[in-house]
LUMKOLLUM-876937 format. One line per 5 residues: number of its first residue (from 1); their letters; for each residue x, y, z of N, C-alpha, C. Coordinates in pm, whole numbers, plus 50000, padded with zeros to 5 digits. Example, Ala and Ser with C-alpha at 12.3 -4.5 7.8 and 13.67 -1.06 7.14 Angstrom:
REM LUMKOLLUM-876937
1> as> 51319,49431,50780,51230,49550,50780,51320,49670,50780 ~ 51285,49775,50708,51367,49894,50714,51290,50003,50787 $
***
This chain:
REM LUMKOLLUM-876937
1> xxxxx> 92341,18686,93702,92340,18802,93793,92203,18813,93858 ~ 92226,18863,94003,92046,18875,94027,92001,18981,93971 ~ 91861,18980,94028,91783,19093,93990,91802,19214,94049 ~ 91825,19185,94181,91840,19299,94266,91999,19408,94207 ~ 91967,19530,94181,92048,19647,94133,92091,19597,93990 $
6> xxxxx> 92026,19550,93916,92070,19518,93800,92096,19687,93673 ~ 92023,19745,93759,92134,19911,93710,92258,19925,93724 ~ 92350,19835,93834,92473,19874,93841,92575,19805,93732 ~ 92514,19768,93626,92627,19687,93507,92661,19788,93437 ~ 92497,19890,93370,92567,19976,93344,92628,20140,93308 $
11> xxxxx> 92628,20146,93488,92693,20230,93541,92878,20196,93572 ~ 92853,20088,93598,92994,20025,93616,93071,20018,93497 ~ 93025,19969,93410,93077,19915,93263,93141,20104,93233 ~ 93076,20191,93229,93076,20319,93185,93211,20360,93226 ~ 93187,20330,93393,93309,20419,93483,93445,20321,93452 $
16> xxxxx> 93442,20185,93379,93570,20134,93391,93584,20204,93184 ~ 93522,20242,93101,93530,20270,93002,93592,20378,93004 ~ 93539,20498,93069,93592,20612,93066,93733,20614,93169 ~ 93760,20537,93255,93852,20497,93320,93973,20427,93210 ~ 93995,20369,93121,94022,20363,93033,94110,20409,92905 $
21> xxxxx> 93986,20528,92883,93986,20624,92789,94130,20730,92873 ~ 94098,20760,93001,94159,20837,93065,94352,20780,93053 ~ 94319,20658,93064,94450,20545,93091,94533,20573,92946 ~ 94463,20590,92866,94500,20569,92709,94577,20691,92661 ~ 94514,20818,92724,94544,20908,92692,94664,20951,92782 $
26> xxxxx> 94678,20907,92864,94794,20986,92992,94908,20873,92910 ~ 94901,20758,92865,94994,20621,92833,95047,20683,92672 ~ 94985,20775,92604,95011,20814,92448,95098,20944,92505 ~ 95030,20992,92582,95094,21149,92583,95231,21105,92657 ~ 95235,21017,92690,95360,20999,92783,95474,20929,92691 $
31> xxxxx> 95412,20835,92606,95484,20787,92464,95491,20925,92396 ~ 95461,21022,92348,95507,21139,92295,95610,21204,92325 ~ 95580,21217,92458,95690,21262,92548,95853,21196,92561 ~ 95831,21090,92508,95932,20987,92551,96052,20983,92397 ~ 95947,20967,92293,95973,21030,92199,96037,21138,92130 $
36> xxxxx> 95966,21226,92168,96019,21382,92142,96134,21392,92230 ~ 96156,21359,92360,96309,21384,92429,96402,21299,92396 ~ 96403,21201,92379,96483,21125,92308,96534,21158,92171 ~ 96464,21257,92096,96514,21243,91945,96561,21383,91961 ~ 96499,21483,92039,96615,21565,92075,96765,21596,92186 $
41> xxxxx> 96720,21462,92207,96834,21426,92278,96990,21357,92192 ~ 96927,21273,92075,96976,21230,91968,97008,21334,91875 ~ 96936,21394,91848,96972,21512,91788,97060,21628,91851 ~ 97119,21633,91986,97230,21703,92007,97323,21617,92045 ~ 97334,21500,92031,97439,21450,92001,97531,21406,91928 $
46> xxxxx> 97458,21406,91801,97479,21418,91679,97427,21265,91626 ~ 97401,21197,91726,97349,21014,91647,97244,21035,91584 ~ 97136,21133,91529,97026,21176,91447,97042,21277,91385 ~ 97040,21252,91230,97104,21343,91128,96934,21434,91114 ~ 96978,21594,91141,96830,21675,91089,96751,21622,91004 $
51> xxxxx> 96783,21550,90857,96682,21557,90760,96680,21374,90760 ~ 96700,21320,90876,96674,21167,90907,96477,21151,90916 ~ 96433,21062,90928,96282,20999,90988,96288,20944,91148 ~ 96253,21001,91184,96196,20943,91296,96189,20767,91294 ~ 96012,20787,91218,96046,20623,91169,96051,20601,91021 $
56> xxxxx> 96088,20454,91050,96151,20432,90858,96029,20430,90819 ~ 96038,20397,90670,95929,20406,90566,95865,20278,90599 ~ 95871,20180,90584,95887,20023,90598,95770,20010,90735 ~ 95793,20101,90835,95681,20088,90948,95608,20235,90952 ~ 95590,20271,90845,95489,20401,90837,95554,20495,90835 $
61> xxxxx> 95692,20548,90828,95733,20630,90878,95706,20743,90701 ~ 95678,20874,90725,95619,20959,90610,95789,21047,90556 ~ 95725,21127,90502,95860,21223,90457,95905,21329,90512 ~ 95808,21353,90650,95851,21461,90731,96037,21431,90764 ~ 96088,21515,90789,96221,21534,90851,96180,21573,90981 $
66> xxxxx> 96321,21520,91090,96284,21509,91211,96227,21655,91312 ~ 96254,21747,91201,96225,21853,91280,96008,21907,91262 ~ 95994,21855,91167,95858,21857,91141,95803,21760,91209 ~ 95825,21633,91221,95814,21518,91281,95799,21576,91446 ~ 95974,21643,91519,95874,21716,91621,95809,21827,91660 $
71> xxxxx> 95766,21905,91577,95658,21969,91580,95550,21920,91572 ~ 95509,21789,91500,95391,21727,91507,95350,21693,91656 ~ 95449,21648,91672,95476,21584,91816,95397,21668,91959 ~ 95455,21738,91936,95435,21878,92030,95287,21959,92010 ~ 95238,21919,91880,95099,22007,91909,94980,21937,91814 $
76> xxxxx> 95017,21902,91694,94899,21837,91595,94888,21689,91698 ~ 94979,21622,91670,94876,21446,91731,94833,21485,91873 ~ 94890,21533,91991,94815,21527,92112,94673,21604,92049 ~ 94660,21708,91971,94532,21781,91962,94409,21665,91882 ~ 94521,21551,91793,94438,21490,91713,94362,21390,91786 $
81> xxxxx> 94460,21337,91903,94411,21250,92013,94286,21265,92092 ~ 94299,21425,92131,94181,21451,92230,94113,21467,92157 ~ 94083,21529,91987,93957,21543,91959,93910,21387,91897 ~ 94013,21259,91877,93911,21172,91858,93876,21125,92013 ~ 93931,21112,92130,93872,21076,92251,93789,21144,92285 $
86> xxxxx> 93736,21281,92241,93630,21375,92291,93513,21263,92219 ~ 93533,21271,92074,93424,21143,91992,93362,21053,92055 ~ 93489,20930,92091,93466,20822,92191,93387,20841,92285 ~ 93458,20917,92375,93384,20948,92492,93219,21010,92468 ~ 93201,21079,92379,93028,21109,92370,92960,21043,92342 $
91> xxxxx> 93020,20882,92258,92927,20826,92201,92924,20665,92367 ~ 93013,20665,92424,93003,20594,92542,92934,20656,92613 ~ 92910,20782,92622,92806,20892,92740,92651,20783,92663 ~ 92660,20844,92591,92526,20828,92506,92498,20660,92508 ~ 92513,20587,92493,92570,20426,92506,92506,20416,92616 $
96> xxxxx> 92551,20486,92736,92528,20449,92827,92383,20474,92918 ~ 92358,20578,92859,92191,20658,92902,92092,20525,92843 ~ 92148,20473,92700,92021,20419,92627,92042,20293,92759 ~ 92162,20225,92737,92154,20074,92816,92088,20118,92944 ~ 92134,20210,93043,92020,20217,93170,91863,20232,93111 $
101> xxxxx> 91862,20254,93003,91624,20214,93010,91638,20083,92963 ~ 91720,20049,92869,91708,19912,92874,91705,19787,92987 ~ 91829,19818,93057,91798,19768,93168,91689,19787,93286 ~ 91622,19945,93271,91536,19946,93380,91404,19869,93339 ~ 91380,19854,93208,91283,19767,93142,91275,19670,93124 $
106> xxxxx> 91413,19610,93126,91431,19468,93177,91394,19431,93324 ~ 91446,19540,93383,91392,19513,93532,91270,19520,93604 ~ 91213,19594,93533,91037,19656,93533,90980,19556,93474 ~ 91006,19527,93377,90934,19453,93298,90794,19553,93213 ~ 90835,19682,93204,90792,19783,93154,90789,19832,93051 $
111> xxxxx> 90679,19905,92941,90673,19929,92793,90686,20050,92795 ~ 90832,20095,92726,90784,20259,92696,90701,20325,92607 ~ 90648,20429,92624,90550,20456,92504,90427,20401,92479 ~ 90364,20381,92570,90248,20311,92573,90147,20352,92505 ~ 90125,20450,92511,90024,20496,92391,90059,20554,92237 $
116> xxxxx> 90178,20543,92164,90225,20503,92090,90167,20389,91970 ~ 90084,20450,91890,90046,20310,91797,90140,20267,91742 ~ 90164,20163,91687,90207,20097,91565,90162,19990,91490 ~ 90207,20027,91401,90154,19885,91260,90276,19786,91278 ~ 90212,19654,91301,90308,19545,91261,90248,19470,91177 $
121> xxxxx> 90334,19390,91097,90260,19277,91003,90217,19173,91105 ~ 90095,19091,91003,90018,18954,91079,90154,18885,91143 ~ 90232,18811,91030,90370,18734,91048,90436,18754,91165 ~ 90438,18910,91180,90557,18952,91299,90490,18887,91425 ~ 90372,18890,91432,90273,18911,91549,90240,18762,91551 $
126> xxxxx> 90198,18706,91487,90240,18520,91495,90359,18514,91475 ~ 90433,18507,91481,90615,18476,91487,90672,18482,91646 ~ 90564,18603,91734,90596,18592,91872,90551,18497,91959 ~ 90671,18423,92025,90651,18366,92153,90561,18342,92207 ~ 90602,18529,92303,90513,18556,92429,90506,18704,92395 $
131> xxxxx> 90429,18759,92445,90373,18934,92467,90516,18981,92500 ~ 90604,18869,92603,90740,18929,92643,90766,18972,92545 ~ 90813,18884,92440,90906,18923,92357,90853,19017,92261 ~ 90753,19059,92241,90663,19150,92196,90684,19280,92257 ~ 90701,19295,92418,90750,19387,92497,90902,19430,92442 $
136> xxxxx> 90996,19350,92482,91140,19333,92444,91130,19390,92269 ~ 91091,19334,92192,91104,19448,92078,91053,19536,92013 ~ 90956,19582,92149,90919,19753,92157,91050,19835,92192 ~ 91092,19784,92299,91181,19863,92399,91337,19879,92322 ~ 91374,19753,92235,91459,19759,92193,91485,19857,92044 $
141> xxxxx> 91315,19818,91967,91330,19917,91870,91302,20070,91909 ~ 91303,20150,92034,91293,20258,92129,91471,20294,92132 ~ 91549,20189,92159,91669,20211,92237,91714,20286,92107 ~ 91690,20189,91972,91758,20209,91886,91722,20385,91797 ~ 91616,20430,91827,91549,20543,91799,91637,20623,91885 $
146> xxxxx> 91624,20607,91968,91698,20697,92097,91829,20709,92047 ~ 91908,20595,91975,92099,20639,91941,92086,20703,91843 ~ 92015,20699,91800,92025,20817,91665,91951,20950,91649 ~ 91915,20970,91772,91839,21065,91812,91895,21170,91888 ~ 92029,21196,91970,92098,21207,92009,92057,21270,92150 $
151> xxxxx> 92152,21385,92211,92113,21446,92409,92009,21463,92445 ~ 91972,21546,92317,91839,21631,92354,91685,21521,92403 ~ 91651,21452,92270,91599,21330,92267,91588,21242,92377 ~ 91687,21198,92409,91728,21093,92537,91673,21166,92605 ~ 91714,21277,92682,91651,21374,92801,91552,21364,92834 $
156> xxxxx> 91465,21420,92662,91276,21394,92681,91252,21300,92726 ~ 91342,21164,92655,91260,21039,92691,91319,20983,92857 ~ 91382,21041,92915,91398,21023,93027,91325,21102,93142 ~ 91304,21227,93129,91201,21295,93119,91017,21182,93145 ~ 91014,21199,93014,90855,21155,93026,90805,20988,93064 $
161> xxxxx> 90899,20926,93034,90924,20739,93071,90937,20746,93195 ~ 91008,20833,93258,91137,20744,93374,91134,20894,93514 ~ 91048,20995,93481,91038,21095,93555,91156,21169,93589 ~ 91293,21106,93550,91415,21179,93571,91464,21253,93474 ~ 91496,21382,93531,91598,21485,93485,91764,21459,93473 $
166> xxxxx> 91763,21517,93423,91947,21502,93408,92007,21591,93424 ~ 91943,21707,93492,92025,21797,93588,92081,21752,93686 ~ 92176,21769,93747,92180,21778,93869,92306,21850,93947 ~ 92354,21877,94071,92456,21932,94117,92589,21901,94019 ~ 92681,21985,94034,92839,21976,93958,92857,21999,93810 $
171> xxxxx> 92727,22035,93754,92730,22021,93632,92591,22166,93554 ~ 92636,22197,93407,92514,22276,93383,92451,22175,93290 ~ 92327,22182,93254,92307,22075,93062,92362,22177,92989 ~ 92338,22321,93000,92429,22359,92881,92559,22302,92867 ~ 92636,22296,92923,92753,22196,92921,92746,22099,92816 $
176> xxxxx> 92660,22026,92916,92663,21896,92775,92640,21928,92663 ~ 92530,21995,92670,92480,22029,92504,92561,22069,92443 ~ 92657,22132,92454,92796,22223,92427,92890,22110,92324 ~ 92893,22007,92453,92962,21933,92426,92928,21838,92363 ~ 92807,21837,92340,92740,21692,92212,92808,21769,92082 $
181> xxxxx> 92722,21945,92088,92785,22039,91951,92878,21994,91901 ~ 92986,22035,91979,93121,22012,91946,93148,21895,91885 ~ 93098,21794,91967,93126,21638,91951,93053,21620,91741 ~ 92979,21736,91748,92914,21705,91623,92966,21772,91485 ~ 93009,21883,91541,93108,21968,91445,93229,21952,91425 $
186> xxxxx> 93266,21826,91521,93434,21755,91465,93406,21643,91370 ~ 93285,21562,91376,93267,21451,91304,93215,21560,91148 ~ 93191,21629,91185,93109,21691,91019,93206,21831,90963 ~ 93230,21901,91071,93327,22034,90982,93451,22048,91020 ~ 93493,21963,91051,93679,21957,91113,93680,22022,91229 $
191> xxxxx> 93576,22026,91342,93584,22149,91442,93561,22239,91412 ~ 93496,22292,91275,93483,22441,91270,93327,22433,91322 ~ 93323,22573,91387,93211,22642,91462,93094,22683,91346 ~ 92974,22631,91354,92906,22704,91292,92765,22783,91295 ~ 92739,22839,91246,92640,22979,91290,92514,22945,91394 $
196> xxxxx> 92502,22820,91446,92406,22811,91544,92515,22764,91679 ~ 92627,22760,91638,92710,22762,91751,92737,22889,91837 ~ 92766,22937,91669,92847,23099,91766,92738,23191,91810 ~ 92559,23182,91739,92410,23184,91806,92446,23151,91946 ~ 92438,23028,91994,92378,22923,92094,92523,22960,92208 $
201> xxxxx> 92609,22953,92162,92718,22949,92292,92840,23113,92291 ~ 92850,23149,92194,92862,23250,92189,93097,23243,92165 ~ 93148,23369,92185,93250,23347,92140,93343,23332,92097 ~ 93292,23315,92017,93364,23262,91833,93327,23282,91701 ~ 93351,23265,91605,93343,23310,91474,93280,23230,91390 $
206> xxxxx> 93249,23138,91275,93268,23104,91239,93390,23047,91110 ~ 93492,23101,91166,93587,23051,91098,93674,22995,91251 ~ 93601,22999,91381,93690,22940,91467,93718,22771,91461 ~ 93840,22735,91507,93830,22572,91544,93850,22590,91642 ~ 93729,22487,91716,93692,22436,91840,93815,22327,91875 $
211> xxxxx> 93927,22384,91939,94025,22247,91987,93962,22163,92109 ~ 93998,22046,92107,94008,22033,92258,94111,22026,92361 ~ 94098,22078,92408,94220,22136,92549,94239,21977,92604 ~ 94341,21991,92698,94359,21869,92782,94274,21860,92902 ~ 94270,21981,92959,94126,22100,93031,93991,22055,92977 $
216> xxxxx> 93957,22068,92864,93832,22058,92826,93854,21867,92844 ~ 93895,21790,92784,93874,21666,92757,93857,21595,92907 ~ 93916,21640,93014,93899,21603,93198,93752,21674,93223 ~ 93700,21782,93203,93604,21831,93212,93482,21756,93172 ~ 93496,21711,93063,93381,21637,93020,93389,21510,93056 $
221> xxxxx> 93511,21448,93092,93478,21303,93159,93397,21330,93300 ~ 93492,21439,93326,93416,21486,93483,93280,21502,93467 ~ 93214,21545,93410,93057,21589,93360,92996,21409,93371 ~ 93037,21392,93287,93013,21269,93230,92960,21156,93310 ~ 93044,21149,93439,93039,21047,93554,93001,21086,93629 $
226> xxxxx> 92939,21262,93649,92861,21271,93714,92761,21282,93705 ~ 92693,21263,93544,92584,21238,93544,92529,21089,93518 ~ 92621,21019,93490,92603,20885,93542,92560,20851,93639 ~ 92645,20926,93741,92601,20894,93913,92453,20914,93941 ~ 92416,21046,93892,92314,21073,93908,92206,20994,93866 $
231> xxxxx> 92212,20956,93783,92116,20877,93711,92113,20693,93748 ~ 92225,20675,93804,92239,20547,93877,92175,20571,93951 ~ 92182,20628,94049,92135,20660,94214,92011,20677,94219 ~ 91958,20790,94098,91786,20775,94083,91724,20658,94073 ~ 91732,20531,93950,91730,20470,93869,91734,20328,94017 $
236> xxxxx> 91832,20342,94112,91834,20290,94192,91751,20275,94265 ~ 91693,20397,94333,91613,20423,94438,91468,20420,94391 ~ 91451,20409,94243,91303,20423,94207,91269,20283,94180 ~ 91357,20186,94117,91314,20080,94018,91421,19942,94146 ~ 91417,19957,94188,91497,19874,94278,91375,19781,94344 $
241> xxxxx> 91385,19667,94365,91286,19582,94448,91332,19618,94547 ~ 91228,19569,94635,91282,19669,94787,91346,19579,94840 ~ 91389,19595,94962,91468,19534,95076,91425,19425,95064 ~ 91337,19444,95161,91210,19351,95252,91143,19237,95138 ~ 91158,19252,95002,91124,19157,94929,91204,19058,94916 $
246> xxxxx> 91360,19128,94901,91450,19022,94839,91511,18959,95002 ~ 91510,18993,95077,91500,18920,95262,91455,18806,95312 ~ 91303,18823,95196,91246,18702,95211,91251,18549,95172 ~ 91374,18611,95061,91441,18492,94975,91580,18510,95054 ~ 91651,18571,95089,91765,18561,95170,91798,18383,95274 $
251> xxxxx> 91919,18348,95243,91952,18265,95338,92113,18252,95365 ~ 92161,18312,95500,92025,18206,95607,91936,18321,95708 ~ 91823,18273,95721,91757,18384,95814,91779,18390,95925 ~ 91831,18574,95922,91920,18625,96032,91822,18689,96158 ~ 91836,18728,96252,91782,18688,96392,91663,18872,96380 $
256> xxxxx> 91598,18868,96432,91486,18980,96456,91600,19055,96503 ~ 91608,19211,96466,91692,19297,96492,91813,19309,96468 ~ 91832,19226,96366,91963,19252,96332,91992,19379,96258 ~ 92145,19446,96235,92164,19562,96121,92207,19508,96027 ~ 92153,19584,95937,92140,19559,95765,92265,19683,95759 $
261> xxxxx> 92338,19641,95666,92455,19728,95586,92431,19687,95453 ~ 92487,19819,95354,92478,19752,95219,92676,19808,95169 ~ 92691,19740,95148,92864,19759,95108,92883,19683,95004 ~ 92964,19801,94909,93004,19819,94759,93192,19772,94814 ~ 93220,19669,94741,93392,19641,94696,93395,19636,94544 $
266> xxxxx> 93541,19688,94544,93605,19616,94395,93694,19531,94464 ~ 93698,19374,94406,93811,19285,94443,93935,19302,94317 ~ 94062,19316,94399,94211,19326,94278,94193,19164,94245 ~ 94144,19069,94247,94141,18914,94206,94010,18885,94171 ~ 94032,18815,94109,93909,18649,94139,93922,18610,94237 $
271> xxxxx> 94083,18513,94274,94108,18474,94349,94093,18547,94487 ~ 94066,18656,94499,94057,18737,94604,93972,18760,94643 ~ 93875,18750,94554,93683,18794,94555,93653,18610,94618 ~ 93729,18514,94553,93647,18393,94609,93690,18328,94734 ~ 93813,18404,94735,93881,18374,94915,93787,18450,94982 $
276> xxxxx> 93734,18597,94962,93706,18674,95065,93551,18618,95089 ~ 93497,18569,95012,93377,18535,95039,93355,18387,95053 ~ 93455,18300,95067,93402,18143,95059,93291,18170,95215 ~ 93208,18095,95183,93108,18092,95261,93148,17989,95449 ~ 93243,17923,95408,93278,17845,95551,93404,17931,95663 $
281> xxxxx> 93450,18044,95562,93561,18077,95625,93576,18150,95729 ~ 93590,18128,95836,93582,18211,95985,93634,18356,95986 ~ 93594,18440,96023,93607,18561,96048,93675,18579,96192 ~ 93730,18695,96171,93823,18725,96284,93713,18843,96410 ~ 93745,18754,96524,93618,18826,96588,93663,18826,96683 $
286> xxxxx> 93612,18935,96854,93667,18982,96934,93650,18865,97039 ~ 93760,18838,97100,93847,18814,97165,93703,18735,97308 ~ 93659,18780,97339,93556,18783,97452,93434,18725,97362 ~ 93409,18673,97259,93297,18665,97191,93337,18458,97140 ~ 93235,18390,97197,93304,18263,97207,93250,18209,97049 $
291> xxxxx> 93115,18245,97062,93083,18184,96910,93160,18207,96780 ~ 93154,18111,96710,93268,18141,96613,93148,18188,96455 ~ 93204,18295,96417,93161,18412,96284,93196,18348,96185 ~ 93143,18326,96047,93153,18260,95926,93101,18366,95889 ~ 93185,18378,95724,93135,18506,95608,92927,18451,95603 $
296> xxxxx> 92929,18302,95584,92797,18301,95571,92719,18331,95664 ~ 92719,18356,95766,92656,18404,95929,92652,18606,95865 ~ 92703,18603,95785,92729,18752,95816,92669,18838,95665 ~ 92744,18756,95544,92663,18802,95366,92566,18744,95383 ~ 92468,18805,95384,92342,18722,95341,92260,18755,95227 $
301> xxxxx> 92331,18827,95126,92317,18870,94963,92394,18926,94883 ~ 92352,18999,94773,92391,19101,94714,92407,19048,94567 ~ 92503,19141,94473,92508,19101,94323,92649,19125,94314 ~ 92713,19095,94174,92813,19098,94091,92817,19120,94008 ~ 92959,19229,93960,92888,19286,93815,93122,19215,93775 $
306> xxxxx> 93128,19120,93721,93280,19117,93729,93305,19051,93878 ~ 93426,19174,93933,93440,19196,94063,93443,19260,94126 ~ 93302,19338,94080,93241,19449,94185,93130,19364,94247 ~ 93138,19417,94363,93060,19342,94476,92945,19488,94524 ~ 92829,19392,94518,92733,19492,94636,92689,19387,94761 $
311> xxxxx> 92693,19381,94837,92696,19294,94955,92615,19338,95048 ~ 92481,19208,95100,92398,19321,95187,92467,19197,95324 ~ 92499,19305,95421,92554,19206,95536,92449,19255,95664 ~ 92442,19164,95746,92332,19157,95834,92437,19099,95980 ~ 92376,19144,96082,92419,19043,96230,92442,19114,96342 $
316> xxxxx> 92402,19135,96428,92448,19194,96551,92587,19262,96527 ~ 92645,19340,96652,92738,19470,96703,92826,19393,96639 ~ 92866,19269,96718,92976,19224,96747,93048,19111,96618 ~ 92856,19063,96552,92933,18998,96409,92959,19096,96318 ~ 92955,19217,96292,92963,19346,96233,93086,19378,96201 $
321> xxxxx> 93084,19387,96315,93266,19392,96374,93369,19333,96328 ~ 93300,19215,96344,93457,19061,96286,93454,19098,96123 ~ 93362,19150,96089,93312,19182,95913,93435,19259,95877 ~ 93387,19387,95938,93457,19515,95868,93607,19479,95958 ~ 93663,19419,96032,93790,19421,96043,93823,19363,95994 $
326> xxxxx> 93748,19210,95952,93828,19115,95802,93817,19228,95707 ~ 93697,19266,95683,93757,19380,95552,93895,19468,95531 ~ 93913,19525,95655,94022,19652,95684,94168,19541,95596 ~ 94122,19418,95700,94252,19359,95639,94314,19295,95547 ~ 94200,19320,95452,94175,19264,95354,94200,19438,95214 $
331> xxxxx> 94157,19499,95281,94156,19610,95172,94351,19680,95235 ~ 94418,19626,95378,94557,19671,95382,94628,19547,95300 ~ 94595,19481,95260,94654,19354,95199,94649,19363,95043 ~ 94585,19469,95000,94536,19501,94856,94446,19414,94789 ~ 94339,19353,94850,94305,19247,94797,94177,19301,94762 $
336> xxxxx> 94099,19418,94791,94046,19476,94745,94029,19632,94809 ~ 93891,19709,94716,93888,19847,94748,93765,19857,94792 ~ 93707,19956,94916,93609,19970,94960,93532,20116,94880 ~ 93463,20087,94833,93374,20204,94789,93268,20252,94824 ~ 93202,20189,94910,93073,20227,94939,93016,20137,95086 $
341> xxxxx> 92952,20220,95210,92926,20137,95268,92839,20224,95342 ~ 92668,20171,95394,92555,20244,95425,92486,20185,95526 ~ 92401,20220,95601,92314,20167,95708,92156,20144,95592 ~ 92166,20002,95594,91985,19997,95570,91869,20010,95662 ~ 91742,20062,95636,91660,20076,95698,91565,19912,95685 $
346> xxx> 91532,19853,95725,91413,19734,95704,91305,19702,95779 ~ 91212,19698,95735,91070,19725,95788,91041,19564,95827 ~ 91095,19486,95892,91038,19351,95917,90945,19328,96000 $
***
């Protein structure tokens, strides 16, 4: 992968995780559903005797009778579902904050904590390489401080390392914090609320259980990816090599004045990502325009994370043109999805 946006793995990795998570849960609740009408469907017809199993013993099936069986159905497993996907999902939030400093330190080539002493043994310190790798397991024994350290923690250290906040529009941090709580009082008291909860957020009792709603569990993905975004986009704009550096390695070199675009695809293929970009393949271009357009006349960079594409395209009005209408017909063909597409500025 290049260097250039090497933040977007993982931001990406995150949004197809929680993308996922989302898939899993609409695909169970819908198997519930499928379930439960069917066996009361069986059950007024008389082909399912009341004090029958659902399932046999032989594939798990317990001693409930079918009428307990759907009551389970109907309110304990969907509730049991979202509160272990609420789990999942906090510890992929969190996952994901540490890997962006990792990666921005990979990309920096940057030490957090610099004034930070530590003791290492002689051994450790002759055993290294290079200072790199001396760097690399500062940062890594940091990441690992940071997962067990949990919201609050991360924040500071994003905060005082990295100058970014994790506020931002669509969202409160009380929120999150809310929602780490929670995330922490299901792994330790069955969801029950306790006295720095019903302190801190107010409410409830301590004899309440904290469910999670189907409401609450969309909410926090929603939170979730948007503070991802946020923190991509910073993370982007601060630690990114600039334009004008990686231009200079660009080939082939495109003409004084050309426009710079930067455009984000997901390709539905491989095969689709390596058709759309073979480098010899002519582009469809207007009619009055004699020279003939090649994808390579037109990409002249970008990265891959899979088959997400960031693509920096360059060329006059008219090779522009032949671009984004191969695209159009390419994204009516399903061959991929357009997500993102911007005017660059470049100082040449």
């Amino acid at each position: 992968m290049s260097y250039l946006w090497q933040t977007l793995k993982p931001y990406n990795r995150f949004r197809k995780q929680v993308k996922r998570l989302r898939q899993f849960y609409t695909f169970t609740m819908h198997a519930y559903d499928v379930t439960e009408n069917s066996t009361r469907a069986d059950l007024a017809s008389g082909a399912l005797s009341p004090n029958a199993h659902i399932l046999p013993k032989d594939r798990g099936g317990s001693n409930h009778h079918v009428k307990t069986s759907l009551d389970l159905l109907d309110t304990y497993y969907p509730r049991e579902l979202r509160r272990t996907l609420l789990i999942q999902l906090v510890s992929l939030f969190e996952a994901f904050l540490v890997d962006q400093l990792l990666y921005v330190a990979h990309q920096t080539k940057r030490t957090y904590r610099k004034d930070l002493p530590v003791q290492i043994p002689r051994a450790s310190v002759l055993s290294c390489r290079s200072l790199e790798q001396l760097r690399e397991d500062f940062v890594r024994k940091d990441a690992r401080t940071l997962t067990s350290g949990g919201f609050q923690e991360i924040r500071k250290f994003y905060r005082a390392e990295l100058a970014i906040d994790l506020a931002s529009d669509g969202y409160r941090i009380s929120e999150i914090e809310e929602i780490h709580t929670r995330r922490h009082l299901h792994i330790h008291r069955g969801g029950r609320a306790d006295e720095e909860y019903v302190h801190k957020h107010g409410g409830v009792t301590t004899e309440t259980v904290l469910h999670v709603s189907a409401d609450y569990l969309a909410r926090t993905a929603e939170i979730f990816l948007l503070v991802a975004n946020h923190i991509h986009k910073e993370c982007t704009r601060r630690f990114t090599p600039s334009l004008d550096s990686y231009l200079q390695h660009a080939t082939p070199v495109v003409s004084a004045g050309s426009i710079y675009h930067l455009t984000e695809v997901e390709f539905a293929t491989d095969e689709a990502m390596q058709s759309f970009l073979d480098p010899g393949r002519v582009l469809r271009a207007d009619h009055d325009h004699e020279a003939t357009i090649t994808v390579s006349n037109v990409v002249v960079g970008g990265t891959f994370d899979g088959r997400n594409a960031r693509l920096i395209v360059a060329g006059d009005k008219v090779q522009l043109r032949a671009f984004y209408r191969d695209l159009h017909f390419a994204k009516t063909r399903g061959d991929l999805t357009l997500h993102a597409q911007e005017r660059l500025t470049v100082n040449r």
